[in-house]
ZANURO-509122 format. One record per residue (C-alpha): residue number from 1; residue in one letter; x, y, z. Coordinates in Angstrom, 1 decimal, padded with zeros to 4 digits, always signed. Layout:
<pts>
+-----+---+--------+--------+--------+
|   k | r |     c1 |     c2 |     c3 |
+-----+---+--------+--------+--------+
| NUM | a |      X |      Y |      Z |
...
+-----+---+--------+--------+--------+
</pts>
This chain:
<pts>
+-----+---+--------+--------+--------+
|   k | r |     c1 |     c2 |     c3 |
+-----+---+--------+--------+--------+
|   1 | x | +004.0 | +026.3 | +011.2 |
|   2 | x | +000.9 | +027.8 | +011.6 |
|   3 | x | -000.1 | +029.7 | +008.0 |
|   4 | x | -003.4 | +029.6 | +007.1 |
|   5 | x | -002.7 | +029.5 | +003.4 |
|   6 | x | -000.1 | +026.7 | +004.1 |
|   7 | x | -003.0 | +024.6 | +006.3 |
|   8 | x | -006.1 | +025.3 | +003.8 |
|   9 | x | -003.7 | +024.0 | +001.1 |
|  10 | x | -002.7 | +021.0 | +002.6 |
|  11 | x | -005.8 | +019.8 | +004.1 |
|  12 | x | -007.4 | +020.5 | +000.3 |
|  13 | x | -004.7 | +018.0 | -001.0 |
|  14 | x | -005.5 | +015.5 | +002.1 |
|  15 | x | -009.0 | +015.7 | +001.0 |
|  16 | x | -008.3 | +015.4 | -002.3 |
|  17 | x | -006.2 | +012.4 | -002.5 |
|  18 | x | -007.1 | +010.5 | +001.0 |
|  19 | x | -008.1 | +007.5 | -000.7 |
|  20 | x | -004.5 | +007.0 | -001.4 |
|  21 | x | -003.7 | +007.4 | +002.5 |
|  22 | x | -006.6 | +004.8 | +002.6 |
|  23 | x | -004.9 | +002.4 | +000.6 |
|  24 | x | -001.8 | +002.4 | +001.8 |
|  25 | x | -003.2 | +002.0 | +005.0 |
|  26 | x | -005.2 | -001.3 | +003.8 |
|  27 | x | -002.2 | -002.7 | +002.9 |
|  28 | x | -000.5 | -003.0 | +006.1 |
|  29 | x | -003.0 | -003.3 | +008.3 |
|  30 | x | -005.7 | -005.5 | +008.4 |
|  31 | x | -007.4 | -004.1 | +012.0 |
|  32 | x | -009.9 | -001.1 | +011.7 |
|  33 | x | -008.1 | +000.8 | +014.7 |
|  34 | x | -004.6 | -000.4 | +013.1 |
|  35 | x | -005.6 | +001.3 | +009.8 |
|  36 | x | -007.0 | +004.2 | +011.3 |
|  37 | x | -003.8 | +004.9 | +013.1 |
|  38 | x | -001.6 | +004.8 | +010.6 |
|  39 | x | -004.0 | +007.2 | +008.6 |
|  40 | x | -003.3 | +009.7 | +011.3 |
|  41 | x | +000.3 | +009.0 | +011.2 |
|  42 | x | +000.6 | +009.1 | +007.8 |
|  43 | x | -000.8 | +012.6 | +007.6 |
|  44 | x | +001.1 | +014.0 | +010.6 |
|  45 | x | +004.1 | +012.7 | +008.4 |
|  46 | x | +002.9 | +014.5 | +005.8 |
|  47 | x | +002.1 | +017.6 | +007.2 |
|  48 | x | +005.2 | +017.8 | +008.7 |
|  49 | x | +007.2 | +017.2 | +005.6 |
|  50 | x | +004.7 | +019.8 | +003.7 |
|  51 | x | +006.7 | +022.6 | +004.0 |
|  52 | x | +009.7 | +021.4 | +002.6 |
|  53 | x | +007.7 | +020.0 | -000.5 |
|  54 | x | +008.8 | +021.4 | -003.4 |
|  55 | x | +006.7 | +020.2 | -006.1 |
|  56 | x | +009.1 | +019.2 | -008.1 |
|  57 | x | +007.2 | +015.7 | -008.7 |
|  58 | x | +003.7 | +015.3 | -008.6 |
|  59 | x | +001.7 | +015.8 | -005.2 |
|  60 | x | +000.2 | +012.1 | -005.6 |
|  61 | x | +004.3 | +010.4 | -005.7 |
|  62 | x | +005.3 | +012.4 | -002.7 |
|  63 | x | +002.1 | +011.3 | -001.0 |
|  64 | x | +002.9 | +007.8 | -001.9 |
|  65 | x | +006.5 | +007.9 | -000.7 |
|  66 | x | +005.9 | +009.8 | +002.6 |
|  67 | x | +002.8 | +007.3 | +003.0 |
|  68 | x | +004.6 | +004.1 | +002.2 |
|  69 | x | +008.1 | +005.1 | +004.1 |
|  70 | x | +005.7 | +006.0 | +006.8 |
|  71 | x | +003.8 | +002.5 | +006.7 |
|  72 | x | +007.5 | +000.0 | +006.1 |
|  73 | x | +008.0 | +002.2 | +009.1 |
|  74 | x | +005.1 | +001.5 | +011.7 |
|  75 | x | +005.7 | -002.3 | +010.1 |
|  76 | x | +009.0 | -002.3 | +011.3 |
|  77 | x | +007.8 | -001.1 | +014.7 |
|  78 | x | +004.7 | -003.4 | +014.8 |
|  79 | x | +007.1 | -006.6 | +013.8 |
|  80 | x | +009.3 | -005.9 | +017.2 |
|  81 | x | +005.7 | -007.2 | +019.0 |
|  82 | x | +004.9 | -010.6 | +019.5 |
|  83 | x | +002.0 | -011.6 | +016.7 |
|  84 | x | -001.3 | -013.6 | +017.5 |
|  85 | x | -002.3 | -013.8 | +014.0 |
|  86 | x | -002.1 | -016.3 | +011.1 |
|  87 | x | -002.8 | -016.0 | +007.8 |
|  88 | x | -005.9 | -017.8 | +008.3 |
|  89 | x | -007.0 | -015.9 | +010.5 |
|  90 | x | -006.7 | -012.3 | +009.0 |
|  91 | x | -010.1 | -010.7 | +007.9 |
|  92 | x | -009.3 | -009.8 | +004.3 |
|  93 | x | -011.6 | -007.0 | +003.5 |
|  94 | x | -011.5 | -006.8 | -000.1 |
|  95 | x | -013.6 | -003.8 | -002.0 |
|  96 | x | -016.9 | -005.4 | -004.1 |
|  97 | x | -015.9 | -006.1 | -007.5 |
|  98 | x | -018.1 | -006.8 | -010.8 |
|  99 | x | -017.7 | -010.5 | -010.3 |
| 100 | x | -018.7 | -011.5 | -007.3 |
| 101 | x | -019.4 | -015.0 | -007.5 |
| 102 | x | -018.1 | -017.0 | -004.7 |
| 103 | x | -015.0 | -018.4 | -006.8 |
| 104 | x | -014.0 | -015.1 | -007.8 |
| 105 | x | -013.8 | -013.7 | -004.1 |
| 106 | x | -012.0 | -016.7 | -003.0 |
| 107 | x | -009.4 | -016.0 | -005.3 |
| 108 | x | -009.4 | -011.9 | -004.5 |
| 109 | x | -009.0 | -013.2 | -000.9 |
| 110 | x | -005.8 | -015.9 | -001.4 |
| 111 | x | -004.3 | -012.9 | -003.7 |
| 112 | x | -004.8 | -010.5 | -000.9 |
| 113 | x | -003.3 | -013.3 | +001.6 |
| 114 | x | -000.2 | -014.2 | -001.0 |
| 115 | x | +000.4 | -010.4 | -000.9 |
| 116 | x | +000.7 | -010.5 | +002.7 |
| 117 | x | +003.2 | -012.8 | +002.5 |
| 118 | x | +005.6 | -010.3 | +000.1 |
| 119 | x | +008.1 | -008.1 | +001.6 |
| 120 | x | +007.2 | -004.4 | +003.1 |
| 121 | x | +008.8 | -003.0 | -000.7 |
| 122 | x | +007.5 | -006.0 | -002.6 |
| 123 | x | +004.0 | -005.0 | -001.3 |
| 124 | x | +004.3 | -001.2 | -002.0 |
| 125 | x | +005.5 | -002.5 | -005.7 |
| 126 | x | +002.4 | -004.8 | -006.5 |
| 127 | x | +000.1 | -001.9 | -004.6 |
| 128 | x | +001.1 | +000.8 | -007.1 |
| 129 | x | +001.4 | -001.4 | -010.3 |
| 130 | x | -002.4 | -002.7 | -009.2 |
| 131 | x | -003.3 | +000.7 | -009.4 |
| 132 | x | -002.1 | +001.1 | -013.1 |
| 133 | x | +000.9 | +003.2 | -012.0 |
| 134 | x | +003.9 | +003.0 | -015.1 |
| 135 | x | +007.6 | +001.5 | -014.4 |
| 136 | x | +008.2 | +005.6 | -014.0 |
| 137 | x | +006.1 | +006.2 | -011.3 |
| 138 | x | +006.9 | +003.3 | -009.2 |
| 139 | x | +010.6 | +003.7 | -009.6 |
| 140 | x | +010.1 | +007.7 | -008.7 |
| 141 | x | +007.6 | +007.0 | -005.6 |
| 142 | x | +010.1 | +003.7 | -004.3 |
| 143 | x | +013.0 | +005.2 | -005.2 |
| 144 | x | +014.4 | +002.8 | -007.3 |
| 145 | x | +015.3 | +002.5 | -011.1 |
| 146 | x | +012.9 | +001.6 | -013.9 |
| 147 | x | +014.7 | -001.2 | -015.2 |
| 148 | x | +014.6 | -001.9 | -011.3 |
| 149 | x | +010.9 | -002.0 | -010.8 |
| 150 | x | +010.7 | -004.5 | -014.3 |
| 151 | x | +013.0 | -006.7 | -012.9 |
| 152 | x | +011.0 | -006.5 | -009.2 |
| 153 | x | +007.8 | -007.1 | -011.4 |
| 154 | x | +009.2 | -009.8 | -012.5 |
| 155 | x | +010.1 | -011.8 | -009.5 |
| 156 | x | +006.8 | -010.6 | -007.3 |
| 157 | x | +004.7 | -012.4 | -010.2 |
| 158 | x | +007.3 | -015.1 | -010.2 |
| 159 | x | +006.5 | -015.6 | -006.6 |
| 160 | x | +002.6 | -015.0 | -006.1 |
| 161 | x | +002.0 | -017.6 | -009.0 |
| 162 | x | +003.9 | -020.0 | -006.8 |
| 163 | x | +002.3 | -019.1 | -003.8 |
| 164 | x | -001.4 | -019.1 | -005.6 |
| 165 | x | -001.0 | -021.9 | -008.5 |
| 166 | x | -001.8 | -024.6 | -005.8 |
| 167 | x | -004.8 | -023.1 | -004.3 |
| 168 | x | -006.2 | -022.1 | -007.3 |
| 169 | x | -005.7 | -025.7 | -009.0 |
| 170 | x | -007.8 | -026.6 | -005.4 |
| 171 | x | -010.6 | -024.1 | -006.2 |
| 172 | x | -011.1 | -025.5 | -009.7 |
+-----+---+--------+--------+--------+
</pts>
């Protein structure tokens, strides 16, 4: 595939919308190299599934999807390996906020850490909804129904106010 027009185009709409790539890629991996290798995975994906694009939904949901399937994927892979890590030990880097006094980072840090905990989907979910995305665009990008993503919602909140509601209670 080797069009000009076709590459100019698509690295344009890399630049353009990397800090998507970049958050997916936070997501799953906590490790500098980690994250930078899925980036480059998650473009080659791209690129490779550029052609048959047919812009029939907005550029931003089939990044997600390609960027997210691409991610469960390398999960999936990465999970098959024996892990060293617990949660304590992961280095949550979490991007400066208006409040940053120490309480308020704690608890951007045990949200970040209860996140981890959700499934590969239930992480894309909260991801996207963080971002401000509506019921449509979730269901569109996961490939689910709206009703769907509610009733997801739902249950992920359910859960990370279980997982959090101690530790919080500890903070205060």
């Amino acid at each position: 595939m080797e069009n000009p027009a076709l590459r100019e185009e698509f690295v344009r709409l890399i630049a353009q919308d990397q800090a998507l790539i970049h958050k997916v890629c936070s997501m799953y991996c906590r490790d500098p190299e980690e994250r930078k290798d899925l980036f480059q995975e998650i473009v080659l994906q791209l690129w490779r599934s550029y052609p048959s694009f047919k812009h029939e939904s907005k550029v931003s949901t089939w990044m997600y999807r390609v960027a997210l399937n691409t991610a469960v994927s390398s999960f999936r892979k990465e999970s098959r390996r024996p892990h060293h890590g617990s949660l304590s030990d992961l280095d949550l880097q979490i991007p400066s906020a208006p409040d940053t006094s120490a309480e308020y980072e704690l608890k951007i840090k045990y949200l970040y850490t209860a996140i981890d905990q959700l499934s590969q989907v239930e992480k894309a979910i909260v991801m996207l909804y963080l971002e401000d995305r509506t019921y449509e665009e979730i269901a569109e990008i996961i490939g689910i129904t709206k009703s769907n993503v509610g009733v997801k919602l739902n249950r992920i909140k359910a859960k990370l106010e279980k997982l959090l509601t101690p530790v919080y209670d500890e903070i205060r």
